[in-house]
N, CA and C of each residue as an Amber inpcrd file, in Angstrom:
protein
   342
 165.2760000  50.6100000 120.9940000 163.8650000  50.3190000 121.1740000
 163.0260000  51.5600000 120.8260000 162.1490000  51.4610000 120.0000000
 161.3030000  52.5980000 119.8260000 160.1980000  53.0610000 120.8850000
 160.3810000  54.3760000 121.0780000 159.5260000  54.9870000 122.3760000
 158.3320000  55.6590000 121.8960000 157.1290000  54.8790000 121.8740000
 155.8980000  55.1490000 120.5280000 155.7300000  56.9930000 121.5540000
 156.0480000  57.1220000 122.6860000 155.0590000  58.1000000 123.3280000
 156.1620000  59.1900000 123.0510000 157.1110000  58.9980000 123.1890000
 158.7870000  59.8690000 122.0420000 158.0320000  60.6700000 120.6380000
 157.6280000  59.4780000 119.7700000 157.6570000  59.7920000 118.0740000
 156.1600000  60.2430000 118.2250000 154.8290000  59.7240000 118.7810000
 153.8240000  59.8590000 118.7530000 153.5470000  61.7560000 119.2450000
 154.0880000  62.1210000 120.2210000 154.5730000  63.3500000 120.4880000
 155.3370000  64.0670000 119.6590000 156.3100000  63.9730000 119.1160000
 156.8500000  64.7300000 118.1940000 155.9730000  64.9370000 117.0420000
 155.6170000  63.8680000 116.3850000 154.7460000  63.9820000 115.4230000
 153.3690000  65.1320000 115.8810000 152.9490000  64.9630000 116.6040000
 151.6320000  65.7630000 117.0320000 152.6630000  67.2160000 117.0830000
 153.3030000  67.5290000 117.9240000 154.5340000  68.6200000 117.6190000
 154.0400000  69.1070000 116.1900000 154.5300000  68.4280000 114.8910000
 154.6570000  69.0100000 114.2900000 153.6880000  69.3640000 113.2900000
 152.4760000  68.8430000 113.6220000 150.8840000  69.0810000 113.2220000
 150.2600000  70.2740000 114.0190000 150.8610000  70.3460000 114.7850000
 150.9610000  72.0660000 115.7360000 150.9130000  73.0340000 115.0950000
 152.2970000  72.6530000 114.8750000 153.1160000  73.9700000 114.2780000
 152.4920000  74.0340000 112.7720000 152.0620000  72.9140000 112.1910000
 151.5000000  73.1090000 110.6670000 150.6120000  73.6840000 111.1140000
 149.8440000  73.8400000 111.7360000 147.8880000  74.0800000 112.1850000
 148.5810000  75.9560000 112.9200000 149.1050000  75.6150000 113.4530000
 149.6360000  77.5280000 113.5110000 149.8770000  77.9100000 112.2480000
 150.7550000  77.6440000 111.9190000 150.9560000  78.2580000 110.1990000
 149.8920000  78.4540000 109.4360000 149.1180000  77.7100000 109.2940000
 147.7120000  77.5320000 109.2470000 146.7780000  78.8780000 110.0000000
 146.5970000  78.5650000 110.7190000 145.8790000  79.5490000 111.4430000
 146.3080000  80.9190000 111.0390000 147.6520000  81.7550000 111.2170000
 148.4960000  82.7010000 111.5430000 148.3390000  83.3550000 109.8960000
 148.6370000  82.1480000 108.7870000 148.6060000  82.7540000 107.3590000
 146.8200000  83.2220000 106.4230000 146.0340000  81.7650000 107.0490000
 144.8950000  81.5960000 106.2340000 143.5080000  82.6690000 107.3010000
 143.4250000  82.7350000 108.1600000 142.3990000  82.6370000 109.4190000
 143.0370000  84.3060000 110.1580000 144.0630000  84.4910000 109.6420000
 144.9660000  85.6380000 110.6460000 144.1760000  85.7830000 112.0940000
 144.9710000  84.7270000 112.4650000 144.3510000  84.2880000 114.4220000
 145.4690000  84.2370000 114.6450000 145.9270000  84.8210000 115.8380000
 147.4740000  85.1070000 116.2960000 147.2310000  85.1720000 117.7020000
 146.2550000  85.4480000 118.8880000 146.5070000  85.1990000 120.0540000
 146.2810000  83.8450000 120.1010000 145.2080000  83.0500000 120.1640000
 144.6670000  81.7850000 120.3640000 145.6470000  80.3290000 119.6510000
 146.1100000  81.0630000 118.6820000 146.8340000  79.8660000 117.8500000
 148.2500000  80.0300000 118.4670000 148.7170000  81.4150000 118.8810000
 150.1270000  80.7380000 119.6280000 149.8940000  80.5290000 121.2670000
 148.7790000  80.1790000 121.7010000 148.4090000  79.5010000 123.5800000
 148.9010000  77.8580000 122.5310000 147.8710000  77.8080000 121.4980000
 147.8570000  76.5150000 121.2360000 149.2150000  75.9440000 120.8120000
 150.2450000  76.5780000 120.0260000 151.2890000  76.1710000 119.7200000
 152.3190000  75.9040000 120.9440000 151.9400000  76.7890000 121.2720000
 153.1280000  76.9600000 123.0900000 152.8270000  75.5750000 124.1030000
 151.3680000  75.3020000 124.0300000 150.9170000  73.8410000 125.0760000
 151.1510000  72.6030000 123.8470000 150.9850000  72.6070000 122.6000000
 150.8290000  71.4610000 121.7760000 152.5600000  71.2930000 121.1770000
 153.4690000  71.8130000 121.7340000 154.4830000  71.5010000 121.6100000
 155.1780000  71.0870000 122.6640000 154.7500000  71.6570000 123.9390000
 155.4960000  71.8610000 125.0440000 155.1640000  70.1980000 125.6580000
 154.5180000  69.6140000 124.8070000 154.0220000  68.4210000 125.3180000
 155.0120000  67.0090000 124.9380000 155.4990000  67.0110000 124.0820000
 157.0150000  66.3010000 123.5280000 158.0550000  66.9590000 124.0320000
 158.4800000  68.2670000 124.2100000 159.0770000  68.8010000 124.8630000
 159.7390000  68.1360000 126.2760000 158.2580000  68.1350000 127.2770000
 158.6570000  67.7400000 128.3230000 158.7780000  65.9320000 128.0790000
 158.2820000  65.3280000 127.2100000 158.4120000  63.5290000 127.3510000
 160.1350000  63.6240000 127.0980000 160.5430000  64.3210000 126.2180000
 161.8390000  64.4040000 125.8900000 162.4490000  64.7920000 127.2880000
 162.3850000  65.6090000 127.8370000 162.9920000  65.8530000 129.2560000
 163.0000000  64.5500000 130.4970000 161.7160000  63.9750000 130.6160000
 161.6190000  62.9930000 131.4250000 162.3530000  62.0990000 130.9560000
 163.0810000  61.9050000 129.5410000 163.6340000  60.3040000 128.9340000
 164.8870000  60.6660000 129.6760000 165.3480000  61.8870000 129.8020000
 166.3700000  62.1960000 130.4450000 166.4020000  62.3750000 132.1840000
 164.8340000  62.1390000 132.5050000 165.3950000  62.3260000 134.2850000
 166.1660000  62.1350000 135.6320000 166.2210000  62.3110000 135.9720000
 167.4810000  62.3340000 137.1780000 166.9650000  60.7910000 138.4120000
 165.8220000  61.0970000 138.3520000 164.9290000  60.0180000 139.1760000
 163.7620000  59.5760000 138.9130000 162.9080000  58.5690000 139.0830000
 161.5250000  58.3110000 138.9460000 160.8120000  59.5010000 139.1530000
 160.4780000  60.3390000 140.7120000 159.8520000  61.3550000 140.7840000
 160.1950000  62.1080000 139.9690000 161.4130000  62.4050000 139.1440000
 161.3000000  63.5610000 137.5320000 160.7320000  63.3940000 136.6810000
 160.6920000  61.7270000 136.5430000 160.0600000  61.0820000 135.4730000
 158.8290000  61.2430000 136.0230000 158.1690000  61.2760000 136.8780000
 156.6780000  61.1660000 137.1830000 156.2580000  62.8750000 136.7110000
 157.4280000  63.4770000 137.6990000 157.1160000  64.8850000 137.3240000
 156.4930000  65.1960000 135.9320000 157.4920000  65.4580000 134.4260000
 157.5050000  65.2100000 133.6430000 156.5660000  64.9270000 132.8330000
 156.7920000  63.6180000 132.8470000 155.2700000  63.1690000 132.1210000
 153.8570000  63.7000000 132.5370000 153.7960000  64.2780000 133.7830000
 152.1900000  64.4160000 134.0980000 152.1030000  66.2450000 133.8560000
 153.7190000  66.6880000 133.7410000 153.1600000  68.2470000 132.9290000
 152.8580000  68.0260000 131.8440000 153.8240000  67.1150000 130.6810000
 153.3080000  67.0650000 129.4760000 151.6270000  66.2980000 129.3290000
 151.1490000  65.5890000 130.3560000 149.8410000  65.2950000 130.4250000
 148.6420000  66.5030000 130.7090000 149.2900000  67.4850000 131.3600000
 148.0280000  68.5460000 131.7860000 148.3630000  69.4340000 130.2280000
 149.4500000  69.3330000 129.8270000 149.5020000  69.9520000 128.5560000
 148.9790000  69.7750000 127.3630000 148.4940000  67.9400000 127.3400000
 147.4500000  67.5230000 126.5250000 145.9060000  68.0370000 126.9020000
 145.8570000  68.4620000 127.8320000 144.1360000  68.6310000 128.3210000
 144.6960000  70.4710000 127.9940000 145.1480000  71.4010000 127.7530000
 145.1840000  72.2180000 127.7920000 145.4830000  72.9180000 126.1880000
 145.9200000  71.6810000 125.2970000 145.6920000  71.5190000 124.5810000
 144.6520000  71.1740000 123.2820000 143.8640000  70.8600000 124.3670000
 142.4990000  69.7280000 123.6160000 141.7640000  71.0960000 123.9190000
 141.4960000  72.0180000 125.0700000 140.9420000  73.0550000 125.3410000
 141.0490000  74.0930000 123.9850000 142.2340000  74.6340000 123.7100000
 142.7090000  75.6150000 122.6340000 142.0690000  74.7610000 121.3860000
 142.4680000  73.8790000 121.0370000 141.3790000  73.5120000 119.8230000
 140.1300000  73.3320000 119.8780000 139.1580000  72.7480000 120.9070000
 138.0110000  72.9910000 121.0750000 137.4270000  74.7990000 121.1940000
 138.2140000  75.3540000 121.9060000 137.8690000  76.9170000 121.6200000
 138.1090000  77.7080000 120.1770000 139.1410000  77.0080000 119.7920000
 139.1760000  77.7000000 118.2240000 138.1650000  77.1350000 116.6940000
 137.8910000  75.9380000 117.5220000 136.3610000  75.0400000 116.8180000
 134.8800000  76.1960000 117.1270000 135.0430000  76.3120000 118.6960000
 133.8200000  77.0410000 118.8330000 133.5150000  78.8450000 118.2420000
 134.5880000  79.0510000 118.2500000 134.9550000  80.8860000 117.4900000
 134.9990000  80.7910000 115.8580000 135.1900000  79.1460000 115.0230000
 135.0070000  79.5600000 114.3030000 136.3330000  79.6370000 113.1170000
 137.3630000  79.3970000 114.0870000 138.4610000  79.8320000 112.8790000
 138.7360000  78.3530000 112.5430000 138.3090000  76.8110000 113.3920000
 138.4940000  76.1200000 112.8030000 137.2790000  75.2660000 112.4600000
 136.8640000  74.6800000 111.6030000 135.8700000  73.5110000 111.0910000
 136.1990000  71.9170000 112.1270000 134.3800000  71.8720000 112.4050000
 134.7730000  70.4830000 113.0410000 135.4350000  69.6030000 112.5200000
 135.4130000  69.5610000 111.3290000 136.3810000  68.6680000 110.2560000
 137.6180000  68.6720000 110.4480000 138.1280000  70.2210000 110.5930000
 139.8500000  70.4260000 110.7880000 139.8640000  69.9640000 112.0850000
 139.0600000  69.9110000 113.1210000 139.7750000  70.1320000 114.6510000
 139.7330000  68.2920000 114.5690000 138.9050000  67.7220000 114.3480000
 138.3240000  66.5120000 115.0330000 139.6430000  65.1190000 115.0160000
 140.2060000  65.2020000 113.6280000 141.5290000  64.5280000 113.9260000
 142.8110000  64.9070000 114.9870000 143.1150000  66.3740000 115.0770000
 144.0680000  66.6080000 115.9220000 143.5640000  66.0360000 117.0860000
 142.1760000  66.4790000 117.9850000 141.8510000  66.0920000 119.1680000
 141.8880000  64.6900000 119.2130000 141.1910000  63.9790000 118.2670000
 141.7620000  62.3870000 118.1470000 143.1550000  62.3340000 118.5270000
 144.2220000  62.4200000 117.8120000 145.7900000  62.7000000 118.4940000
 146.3020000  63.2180000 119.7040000 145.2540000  64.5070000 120.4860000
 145.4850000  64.5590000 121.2440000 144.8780000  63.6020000 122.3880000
 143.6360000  63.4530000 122.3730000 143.0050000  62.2500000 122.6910000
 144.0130000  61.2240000 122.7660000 144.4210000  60.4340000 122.5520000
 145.1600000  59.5860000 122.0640000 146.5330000  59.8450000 122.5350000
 147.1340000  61.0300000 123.0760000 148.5940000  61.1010000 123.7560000
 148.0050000  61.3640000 125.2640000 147.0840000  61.7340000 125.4680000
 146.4400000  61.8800000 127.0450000 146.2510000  60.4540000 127.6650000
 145.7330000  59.5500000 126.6310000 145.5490000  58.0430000 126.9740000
 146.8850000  57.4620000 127.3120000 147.6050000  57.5560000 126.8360000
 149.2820000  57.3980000 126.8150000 149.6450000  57.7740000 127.9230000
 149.5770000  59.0520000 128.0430000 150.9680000  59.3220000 129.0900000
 149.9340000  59.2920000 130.2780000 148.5780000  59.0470000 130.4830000
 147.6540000  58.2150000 131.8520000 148.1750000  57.4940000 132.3830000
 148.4970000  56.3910000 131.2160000 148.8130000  55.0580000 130.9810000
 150.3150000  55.1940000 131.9640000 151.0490000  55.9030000 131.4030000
 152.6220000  55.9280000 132.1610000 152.6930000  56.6620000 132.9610000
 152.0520000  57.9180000 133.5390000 152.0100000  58.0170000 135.0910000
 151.3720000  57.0380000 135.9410000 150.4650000  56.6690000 135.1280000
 149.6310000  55.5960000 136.9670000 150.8660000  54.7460000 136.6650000
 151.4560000  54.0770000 135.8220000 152.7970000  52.6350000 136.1380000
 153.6020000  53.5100000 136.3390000 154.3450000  54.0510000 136.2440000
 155.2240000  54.5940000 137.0020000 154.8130000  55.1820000 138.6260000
 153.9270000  55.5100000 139.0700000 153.6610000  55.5750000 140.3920000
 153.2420000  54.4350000 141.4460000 153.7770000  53.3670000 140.5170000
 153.3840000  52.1700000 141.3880000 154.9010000  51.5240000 141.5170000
């Protein structure tokens, strides 16, 4: 069965890591772009950990770090929009994506806590 919040996460993962590369080669921004790489990965990271949990409360665990990791995420690109190293143009799809995995894993902590 395909786990859209699995691939939908990985994928954003790896628009991360392009958008660091990005940043690090074109922009030479190196504190701000690796906060952002470290939370915009760590966010599939942990869904991958919860597919594996031990109990519901891991699974609740889990998912709601990789959820504060989307809002902490959406932060680092909105700050690198406002400094300048990125164009509202570049940021506005990722935050859509991130947007869009915050709605998600909402979605599967409140059902899973019921």
């Amino acid at each position: 069965m395909e786990n859209v919040i699995e691939i939908k996460s990985f994928d954003f993962a790896v628009r991360i890591v392009n958008l660091y590369i990005y940043l690090t080669d074109k922009k030479k921004e190196y504190v701000l772009s690796k906060q952002l790489l470290r939370s915009g990965t760590s966010i599939g990271a942990n869904v991958a950990e919860a597919e594996q949990a031990q109990s519901k409360p891991d699974f609740v665990s889990k998912m709601n770090i990789a959820l504060k990791e989307t809002s902490e995420t959406k932060y680092w690109i909105k700050l690198l929009q406002a400094t300048n190293f990125l164009s509202k143009e570049e940021s506005s799809s990722i935050v859509a994506d991130c947007i869009e995995l915050e709605k998600i894993l909402i979605s599967i902590v409140k059902s899973s806590k019921q």
